[in-house]
C-alpha positions in Angstrom: 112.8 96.9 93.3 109.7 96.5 94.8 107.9 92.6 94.0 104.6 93.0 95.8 101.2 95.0 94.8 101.9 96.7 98.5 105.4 97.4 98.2 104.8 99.7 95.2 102.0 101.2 97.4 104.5 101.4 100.2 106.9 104.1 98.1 103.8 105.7 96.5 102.7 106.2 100.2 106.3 107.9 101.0 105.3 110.7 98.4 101.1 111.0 98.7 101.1 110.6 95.2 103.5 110.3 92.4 103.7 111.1 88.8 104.2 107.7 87.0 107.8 108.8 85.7 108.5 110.0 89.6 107.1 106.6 90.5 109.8 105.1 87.7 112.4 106.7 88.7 112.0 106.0 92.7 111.9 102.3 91.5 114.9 102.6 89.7 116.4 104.6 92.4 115.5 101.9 95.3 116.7 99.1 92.6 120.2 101.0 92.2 120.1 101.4 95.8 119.0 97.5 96.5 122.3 96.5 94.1 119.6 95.3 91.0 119.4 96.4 87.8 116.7 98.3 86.3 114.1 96.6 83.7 112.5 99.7 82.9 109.3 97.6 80.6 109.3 95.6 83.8 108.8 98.5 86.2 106.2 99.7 83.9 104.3 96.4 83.4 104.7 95.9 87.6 102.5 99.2 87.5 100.1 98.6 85.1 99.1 95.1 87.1 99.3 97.2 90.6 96.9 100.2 88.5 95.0 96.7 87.5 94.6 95.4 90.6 93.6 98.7 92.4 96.9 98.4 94.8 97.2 101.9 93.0 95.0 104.1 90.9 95.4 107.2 88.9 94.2 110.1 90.1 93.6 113.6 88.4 94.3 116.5 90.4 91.0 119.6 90.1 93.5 121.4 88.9 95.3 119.0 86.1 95.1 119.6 82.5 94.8 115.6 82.2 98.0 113.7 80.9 101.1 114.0 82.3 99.7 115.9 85.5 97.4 112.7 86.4 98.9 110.9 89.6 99.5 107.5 91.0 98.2 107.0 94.7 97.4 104.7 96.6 94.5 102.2 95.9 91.8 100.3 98.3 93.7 97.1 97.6 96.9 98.1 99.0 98.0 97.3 102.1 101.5 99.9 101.5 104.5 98.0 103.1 108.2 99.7 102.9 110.5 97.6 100.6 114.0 97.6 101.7 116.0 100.7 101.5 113.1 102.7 100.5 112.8 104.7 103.6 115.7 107.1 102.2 113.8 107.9 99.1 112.8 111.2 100.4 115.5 112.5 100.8 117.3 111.0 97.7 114.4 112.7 95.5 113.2 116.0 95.0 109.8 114.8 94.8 106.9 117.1 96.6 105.2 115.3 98.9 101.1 115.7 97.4 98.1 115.5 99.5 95.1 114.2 97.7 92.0 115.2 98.1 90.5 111.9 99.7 87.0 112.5 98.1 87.7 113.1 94.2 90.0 110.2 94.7 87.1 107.8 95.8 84.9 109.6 93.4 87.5 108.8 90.5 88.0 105.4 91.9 84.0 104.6 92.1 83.9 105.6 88.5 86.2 103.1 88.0 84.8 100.2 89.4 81.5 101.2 88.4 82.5 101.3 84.4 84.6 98.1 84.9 81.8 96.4 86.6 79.3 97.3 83.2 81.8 95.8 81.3 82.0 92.8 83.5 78.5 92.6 83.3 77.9 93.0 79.5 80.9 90.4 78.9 78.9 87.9 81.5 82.9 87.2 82.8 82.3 85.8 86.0 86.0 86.0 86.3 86.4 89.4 86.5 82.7 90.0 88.4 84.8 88.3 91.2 87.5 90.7 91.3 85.8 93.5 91.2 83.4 92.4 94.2 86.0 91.8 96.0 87.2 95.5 95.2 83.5 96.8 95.8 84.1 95.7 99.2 87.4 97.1 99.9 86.9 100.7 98.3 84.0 100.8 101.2 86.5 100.5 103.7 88.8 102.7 101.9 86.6 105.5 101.3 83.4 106.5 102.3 81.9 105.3 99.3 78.8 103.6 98.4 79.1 100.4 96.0 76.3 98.8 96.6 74.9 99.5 93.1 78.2 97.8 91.7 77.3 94.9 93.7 74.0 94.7 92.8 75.1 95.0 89.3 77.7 92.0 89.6 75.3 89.7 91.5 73.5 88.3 88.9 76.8 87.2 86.9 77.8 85.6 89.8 74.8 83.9 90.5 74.3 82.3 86.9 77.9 81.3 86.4 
Protein backbone atom coordinates (compact mmCIF):
# COMPACT_ATOMS: atom_id res chain seq x y z
CA UNK A 1 0.00 0.00 0.00
CA UNK A 2 1.06 3.24 -0.95
CA UNK A 3 2.75 5.40 2.44
CA UNK A 4 3.53 8.73 0.75
CA UNK A 5 1.19 11.80 -0.36
CA UNK A 6 3.04 11.06 -3.99
CA UNK A 7 2.71 7.51 -4.05
CA UNK A 8 -1.18 7.71 -3.98
CA UNK A 9 -0.62 10.32 -6.70
CA UNK A 10 1.64 7.96 -8.46
CA UNK A 11 -1.46 5.17 -9.02
CA UNK A 12 -4.04 7.94 -9.51
CA UNK A 13 -1.60 9.13 -12.29
CA UNK A 14 -1.63 5.38 -13.83
CA UNK A 15 -5.49 5.99 -14.46
CA UNK A 16 -5.88 10.13 -15.15
CA UNK A 17 -8.33 10.05 -12.62
CA UNK A 18 -10.06 7.57 -10.40
CA UNK A 19 -13.37 7.14 -8.75
CA UNK A 20 -12.54 7.08 -4.94
CA UNK A 21 -13.91 3.28 -4.75
CA UNK A 22 -11.50 2.59 -8.08
CA UNK A 23 -8.89 4.41 -6.12
CA UNK A 24 -9.81 1.83 -3.05
CA UNK A 25 -9.81 -0.92 -4.69
CA UNK A 26 -6.29 -0.34 -6.72
CA UNK A 27 -4.89 0.18 -3.09
CA UNK A 28 -6.14 -2.84 -1.99
CA UNK A 29 -5.17 -4.55 -5.14
CA UNK A 30 -1.34 -3.22 -4.90
CA UNK A 31 -1.58 -4.13 -1.03
CA UNK A 32 -2.68 -7.83 -1.94
CA UNK A 33 -0.13 -7.71 -4.57
CA UNK A 34 2.69 -6.10 -2.10
CA UNK A 35 1.82 -9.36 0.52
CA UNK A 36 -0.04 -6.64 3.15
CA UNK A 37 -3.24 -6.64 4.30
CA UNK A 38 -5.91 -4.21 3.67
CA UNK A 39 -7.07 -1.50 6.39
CA UNK A 40 -9.82 -0.32 4.39
CA UNK A 41 -10.59 2.98 7.25
CA UNK A 42 -6.89 3.31 6.77
CA UNK A 43 -6.93 3.52 3.00
CA UNK A 44 -9.75 5.96 3.27
CA UNK A 45 -8.23 8.14 5.99
CA UNK A 46 -4.64 7.95 3.82
CA UNK A 47 -7.05 9.76 1.12
CA UNK A 48 -8.72 12.10 2.89
CA UNK A 49 -5.10 13.63 4.29
CA UNK A 50 -3.70 13.28 0.47
CA UNK A 51 -7.41 15.20 -0.70
CA UNK A 52 -6.20 17.50 2.52
CA UNK A 53 -2.99 18.14 1.50
CA UNK A 54 -3.81 18.85 -2.26
CA UNK A 55 -1.51 15.69 -3.32
CA UNK A 56 -5.01 14.86 -4.86
CA UNK A 57 -8.25 16.69 -5.38
CA UNK A 58 -11.70 15.86 -6.45
CA UNK A 59 -12.70 16.78 -9.50
CA UNK A 60 -16.29 16.89 -11.17
CA UNK A 61 -16.44 15.91 -14.67
CA UNK A 62 -18.97 18.77 -17.01
CA UNK A 63 -20.75 16.06 -17.53
CA UNK A 64 -21.30 14.45 -13.76
CA UNK A 65 -24.47 14.50 -11.94
CA UNK A 66 -22.20 15.28 -8.69
CA UNK A 67 -21.70 12.24 -6.15
CA UNK A 68 -20.44 9.19 -7.13
CA UNK A 69 -19.34 10.41 -10.67
CA UNK A 70 -16.85 13.20 -8.92
CA UNK A 71 -13.07 11.97 -9.48
CA UNK A 72 -9.81 11.86 -7.70
CA UNK A 73 -6.79 13.32 -9.78
CA UNK A 74 -3.98 14.46 -9.26
CA UNK A 75 -3.22 17.57 -7.15
CA UNK A 76 -0.46 20.63 -7.36
CA UNK A 77 1.20 19.12 -4.35
CA UNK A 78 2.02 15.81 -5.74
CA UNK A 79 5.02 14.96 -7.05
CA UNK A 80 3.29 11.12 -8.33
CA UNK A 81 6.04 8.49 -7.69
CA UNK A 82 5.15 4.56 -8.62
CA UNK A 83 4.96 2.47 -5.39
CA UNK A 84 6.13 -0.93 -5.80
CA UNK A 85 4.22 -3.36 -7.96
CA UNK A 86 1.90 -0.74 -9.07
CA UNK A 87 3.06 -0.54 -12.60
CA UNK A 88 0.74 -3.78 -13.32
CA UNK A 89 -2.35 -2.11 -12.05
CA UNK A 90 -3.51 -1.45 -15.60
CA UNK A 91 -3.71 -4.29 -16.64
CA UNK A 92 -5.01 -6.05 -13.35
CA UNK A 93 -8.02 -3.43 -13.46
CA UNK A 94 -10.62 -2.63 -15.82
CA UNK A 95 -10.41 0.93 -14.99
CA UNK A 96 -10.75 3.52 -18.16
CA UNK A 97 -8.07 5.56 -18.32
CA UNK A 98 -9.87 9.44 -18.00
CA UNK A 99 -8.44 12.55 -19.39
CA UNK A 100 -9.28 15.66 -17.46
CA UNK A 101 -9.92 18.56 -18.63
CA UNK A 102 -6.74 20.59 -17.26
CA UNK A 103 -8.75 23.88 -16.97
CA UNK A 104 -12.06 22.97 -14.91
CA UNK A 105 -9.63 21.05 -12.79
CA UNK A 106 -7.59 24.29 -11.83
CA UNK A 107 -10.83 26.20 -11.91
CA UNK A 108 -12.24 23.54 -9.29
CA UNK A 109 -9.00 23.60 -7.46
CA UNK A 110 -8.75 27.65 -7.34
CA UNK A 111 -12.16 27.52 -5.80
CA UNK A 112 -10.72 25.52 -3.38
CA UNK A 113 -7.98 27.27 -2.15
CA UNK A 114 -9.73 30.42 -2.51
CA UNK A 115 -12.83 29.24 0.01
CA UNK A 116 -10.20 27.55 2.34
CA UNK A 117 -8.07 30.62 2.29
CA UNK A 118 -11.55 32.88 3.62
CA UNK A 119 -11.73 30.51 6.18
CA UNK A 120 -8.16 30.74 7.05
CA UNK A 121 -8.62 34.19 7.10
CA UNK A 122 -11.88 34.70 9.18
CA UNK A 123 -10.34 31.96 11.83
CA UNK A 124 -6.99 34.32 11.89
CA UNK A 125 -5.08 30.56 11.92
CA UNK A 126 -1.85 31.38 10.89
CA UNK A 127 -1.34 27.73 10.83
CA UNK A 128 -3.27 26.90 8.12
CA UNK A 129 -2.59 30.60 6.23
CA UNK A 130 0.89 28.80 5.85
CA UNK A 131 -0.26 25.83 4.19
CA UNK A 132 -2.32 27.12 1.99
CA UNK A 133 0.42 29.78 0.71
CA UNK A 134 2.51 27.37 0.20
CA UNK A 135 -0.29 25.62 -2.00
CA UNK A 136 -1.05 29.18 -3.69
CA UNK A 137 2.33 28.80 -4.94
CA UNK A 138 2.30 25.41 -6.21
CA UNK A 139 -1.17 25.45 -8.04
CA UNK A 140 0.64 28.38 -10.11
CA UNK A 141 3.02 26.02 -11.34
CA UNK A 142 0.55 23.41 -11.73
CA UNK A 143 -1.93 25.25 -13.69
CA UNK A 144 -2.11 28.37 -15.27
CA UNK A 145 -3.85 29.88 -12.59
CA UNK A 146 -3.83 33.09 -10.90
CA UNK A 147 -3.61 33.16 -6.95
CA UNK A 148 -2.44 36.16 -6.25
CA UNK A 149 -5.72 37.32 -4.73
CA UNK A 150 -5.40 34.20 -2.23
CA UNK A 151 -2.11 35.54 -1.33
CA UNK A 152 -3.05 38.79 -0.83
CA UNK A 153 -5.80 37.54 1.24
CA UNK A 154 -3.44 35.36 3.55
CA UNK A 155 -0.76 38.05 3.92
CA UNK A 156 -2.06 39.96 6.49
CA UNK A 157 -2.59 36.67 8.91
CA UNK A 158 0.74 36.04 8.37
CA UNK A 159 2.10 39.21 8.98
CA UNK A 160 0.28 39.80 12.44
CA UNK A 161 0.83 36.32 13.78
Amino acid sequence: MPTTHDELAGVVDLFGALRRAELTAALEELAFKQGRDVDESALRAAIKRAVDAYALVEYEPADSSGGDDRLIAVGPTAFPTLPPNAEDLPHILDFDRRTVDRERLAEQVRQRLTSEAEAAVDADNAELAAELLDVSYDIETWAPVDAGPVRDRLEPVLQHN
